[in-house]
C-alpha positions in Angstrom: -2.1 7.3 -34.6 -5.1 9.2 -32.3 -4.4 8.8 -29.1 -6.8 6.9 -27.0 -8.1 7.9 -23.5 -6.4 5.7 -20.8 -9.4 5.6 -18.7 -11.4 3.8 -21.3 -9.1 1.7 -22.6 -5.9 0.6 -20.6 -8.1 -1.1 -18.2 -10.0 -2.9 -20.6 -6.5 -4.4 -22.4 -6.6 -7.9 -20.5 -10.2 -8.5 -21.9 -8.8 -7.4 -25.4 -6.8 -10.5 -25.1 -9.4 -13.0 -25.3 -8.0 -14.3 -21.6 -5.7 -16.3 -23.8 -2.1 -16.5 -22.6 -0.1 -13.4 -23.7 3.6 -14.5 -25.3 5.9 -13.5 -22.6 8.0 -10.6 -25.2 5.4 -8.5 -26.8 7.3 -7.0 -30.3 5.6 -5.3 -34.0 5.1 -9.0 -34.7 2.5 -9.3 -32.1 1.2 -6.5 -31.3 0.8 -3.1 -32.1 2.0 0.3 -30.6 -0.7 2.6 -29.7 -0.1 6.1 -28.5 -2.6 6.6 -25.5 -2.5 9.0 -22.6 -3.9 9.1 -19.0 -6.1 12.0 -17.9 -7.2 12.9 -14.1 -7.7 15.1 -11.3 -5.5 15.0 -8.1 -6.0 16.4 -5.1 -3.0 17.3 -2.9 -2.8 18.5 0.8 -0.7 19.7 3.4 -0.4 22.0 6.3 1.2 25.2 6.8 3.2 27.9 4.4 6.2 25.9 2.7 5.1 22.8 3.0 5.3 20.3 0.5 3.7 17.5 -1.5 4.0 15.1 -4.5 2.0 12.9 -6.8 3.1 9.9 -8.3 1.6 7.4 -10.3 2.9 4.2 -12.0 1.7 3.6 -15.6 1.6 -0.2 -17.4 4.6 -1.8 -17.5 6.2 -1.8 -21.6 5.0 2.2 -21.6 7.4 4.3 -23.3 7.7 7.6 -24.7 6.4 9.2 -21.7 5.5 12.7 -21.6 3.6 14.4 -18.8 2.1 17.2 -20.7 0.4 19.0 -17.2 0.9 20.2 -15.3 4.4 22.0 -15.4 6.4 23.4 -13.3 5.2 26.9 -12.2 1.5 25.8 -12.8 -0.7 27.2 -9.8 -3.4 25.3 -8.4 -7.0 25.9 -9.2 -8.6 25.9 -5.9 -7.2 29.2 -4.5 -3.7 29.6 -6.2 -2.4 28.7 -2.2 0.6 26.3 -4.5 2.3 26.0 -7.1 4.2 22.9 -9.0 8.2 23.1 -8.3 9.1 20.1 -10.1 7.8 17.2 -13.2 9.1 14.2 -13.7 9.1 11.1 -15.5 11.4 8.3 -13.9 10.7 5.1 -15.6 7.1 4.4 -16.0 6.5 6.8 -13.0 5.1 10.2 -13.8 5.7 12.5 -10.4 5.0 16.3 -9.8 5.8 18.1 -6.7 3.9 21.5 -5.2 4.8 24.0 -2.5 2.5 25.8 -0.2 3.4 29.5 -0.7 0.0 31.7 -1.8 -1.5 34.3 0.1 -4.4 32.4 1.5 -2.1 29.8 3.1 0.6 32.3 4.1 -0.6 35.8 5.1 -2.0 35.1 8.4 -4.6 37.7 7.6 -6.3 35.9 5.0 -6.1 32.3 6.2 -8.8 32.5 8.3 -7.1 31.0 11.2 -6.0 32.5 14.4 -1.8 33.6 14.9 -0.1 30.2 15.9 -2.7 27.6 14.6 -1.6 25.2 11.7 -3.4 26.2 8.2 -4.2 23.0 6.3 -4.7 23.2 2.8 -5.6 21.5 -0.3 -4.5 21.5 -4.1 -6.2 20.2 -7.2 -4.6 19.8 -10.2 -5.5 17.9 -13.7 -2.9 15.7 -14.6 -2.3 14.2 -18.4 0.4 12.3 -19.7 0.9 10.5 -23.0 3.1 7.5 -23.9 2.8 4.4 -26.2 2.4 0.7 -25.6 2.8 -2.4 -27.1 -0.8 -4.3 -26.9 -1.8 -7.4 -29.1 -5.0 -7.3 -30.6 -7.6 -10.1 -31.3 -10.2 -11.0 -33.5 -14.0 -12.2 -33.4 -14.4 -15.5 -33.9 -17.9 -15.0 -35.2 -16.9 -12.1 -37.5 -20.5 -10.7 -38.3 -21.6 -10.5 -35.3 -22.1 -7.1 -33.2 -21.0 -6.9 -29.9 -24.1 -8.0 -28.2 -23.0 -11.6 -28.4 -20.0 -11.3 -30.0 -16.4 -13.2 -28.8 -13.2 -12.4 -29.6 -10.1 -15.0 -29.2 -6.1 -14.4 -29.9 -5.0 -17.2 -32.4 -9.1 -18.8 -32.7 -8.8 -22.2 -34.6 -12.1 -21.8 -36.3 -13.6 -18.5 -37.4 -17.6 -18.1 -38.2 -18.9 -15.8 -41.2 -22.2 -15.2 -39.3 -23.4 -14.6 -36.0 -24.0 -17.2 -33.3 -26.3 -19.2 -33.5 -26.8 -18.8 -37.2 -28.5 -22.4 -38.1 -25.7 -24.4 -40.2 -27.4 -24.4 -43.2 -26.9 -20.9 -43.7 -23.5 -20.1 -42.4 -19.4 -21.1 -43.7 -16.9 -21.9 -41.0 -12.3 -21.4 -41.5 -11.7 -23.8 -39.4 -8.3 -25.9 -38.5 -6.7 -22.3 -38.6 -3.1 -22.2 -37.8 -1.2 -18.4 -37.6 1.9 -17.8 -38.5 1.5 -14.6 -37.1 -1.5 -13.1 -35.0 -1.5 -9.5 -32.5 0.2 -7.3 -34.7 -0.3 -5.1 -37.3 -1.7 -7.8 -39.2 -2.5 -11.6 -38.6 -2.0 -14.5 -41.3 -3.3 -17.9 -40.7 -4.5 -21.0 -42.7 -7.2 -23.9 -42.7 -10.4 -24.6 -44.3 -13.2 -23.5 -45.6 -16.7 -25.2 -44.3 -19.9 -24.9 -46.2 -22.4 -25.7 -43.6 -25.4 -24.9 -46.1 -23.9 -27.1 -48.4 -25.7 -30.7 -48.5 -25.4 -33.7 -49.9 -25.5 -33.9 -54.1 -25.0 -29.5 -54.1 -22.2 -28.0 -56.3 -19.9 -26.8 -53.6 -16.4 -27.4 -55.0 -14.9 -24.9 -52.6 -16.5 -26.9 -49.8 -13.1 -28.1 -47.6 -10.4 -26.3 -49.4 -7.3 -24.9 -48.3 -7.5 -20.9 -47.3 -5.0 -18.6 -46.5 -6.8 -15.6 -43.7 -5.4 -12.1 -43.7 -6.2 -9.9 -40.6 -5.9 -6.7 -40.7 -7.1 -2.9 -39.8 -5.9 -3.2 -36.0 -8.0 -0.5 -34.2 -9.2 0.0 -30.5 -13.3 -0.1 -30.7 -14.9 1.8 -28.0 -18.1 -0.2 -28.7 -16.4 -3.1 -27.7 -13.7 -2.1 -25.1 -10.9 -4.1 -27.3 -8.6 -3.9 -29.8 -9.8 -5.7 -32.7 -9.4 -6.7 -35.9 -11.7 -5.0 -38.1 -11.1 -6.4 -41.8 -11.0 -10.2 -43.0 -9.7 -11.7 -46.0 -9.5 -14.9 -47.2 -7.9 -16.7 -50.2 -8.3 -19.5 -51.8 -5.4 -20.0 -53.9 -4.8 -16.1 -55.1 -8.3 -15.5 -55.5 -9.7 -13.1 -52.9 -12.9 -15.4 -51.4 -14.2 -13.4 -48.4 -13.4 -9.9 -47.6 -15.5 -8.5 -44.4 -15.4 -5.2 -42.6 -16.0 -4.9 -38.8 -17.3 -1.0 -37.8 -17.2 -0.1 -34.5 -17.2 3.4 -32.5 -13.5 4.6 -32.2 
């Protein structure tokens, strides 16, 4: 899988679940596992040659496969080089790295720029990544041509809409009733039936009100949208293949 920038989706995960209760495990069968990875810039500080001090930062609860990937340990700050990183850690969910005050412009009293005896305070930057996965369900739109201006999305809908909102009835078709046997994970199957809302009285609509089987599937994380969605519909009537739509979004 790509990975996917924390910052722009990780914070945005609660919306992707429609607000709807989350099941209390989260497992393949309802959700999926992406691989994302958080990116920043720290900025440490201290006083005096030989001091010390550490970041640490707490990612989502259910992350696994941690990895900080920077900085390491011997990196050098890129303010002034005045530290460097003497230990990296992952403990948990907590990523942690710890820096020493021991360059030149911190510790040759010539080129601090303070006079003999006075404390030297000093600051470090340092751009931190690390990647991991997580377990994250995804939902669906419950009016599945719409774009986002407008759009919803729900986790387990009971009726999903072929057009947009507020399409007038006599041109849209409604799954409705839908029950899922299985909805957040790599794909989503439910059943219920089909409305044709254009259909009127005395019009040959013999699908109108039969039994359909719906197939999620595609599960991707859509910048456009800030969720993790759906993007392909199918449903069946019987073994024939009635409606097949695509959702595309920015990824």
């Amino acid at each position: 899988m790509r990975r996917i920038p924390i910052l722009t989706l990780v914070a945005l995960a609660v919306l992707a679940m429609g607000g709807a209760a989350v099941a209390a495990t989260l497992t393949p069968r309802n959700a999926v596992s992406y691989d994302l990875m958080t990116n920043s810039t720290e900025v440490l500080a201290g006083t005096n040659c030989g001091a010390t001090a550490t970041f640490s930062k707490t990612l989502p609860a259910g992350s696994t496969g941690i990895k900080l990937v920077k900085p390491v340990v011997g990196d050098r700050d890129g303010a002034g080089n005045g530290t460097t990183v003497t230990a990296a850690t992952v403990t948990g969910t907590v990523i942690s790295f710890t820096v020493v005050a021991n360059g030149p412009n911190i510790c040759d009293p010539a080129l601090t720029g303070y006079p003999p005896g006075a404390d030297v305070p000093w600051k470090a930057t340092y751009d931190v990544r690390a990647e991991y996965q997580r377990l994250i369900p995804t939902t669906i739109r419950i009016y599945f041509e719409s774009y986002v201006f407008g759009a919803k999305w729900k986790d387990r809908p009971k009726t999903i809409q072929d057009s947009r909102a507020g399409t007038p009835r006599n041109v849209r078709q409604r799954y409705t009733g839908i029950k899922w046997s299985s909805f957040g994970g790599k794909k989503a199957v439910g059943k219920g039936k089909l409305r044709q809302d254009y259909c009127r009285r005395g019009d040959n609509c013999p699908q109108n009100g039969k039994r359909v089987r719906l197939v999620a599937s595609k599960p991707r994380f859509c910048k456009d949208s800030g969720k993790f969605e759906y993007l392909k519909l199918d449903v069946y009537i019987g073994k024939m293949n009635w409606f097949s739509n695509r959702i595309e979004c920015s990824r």
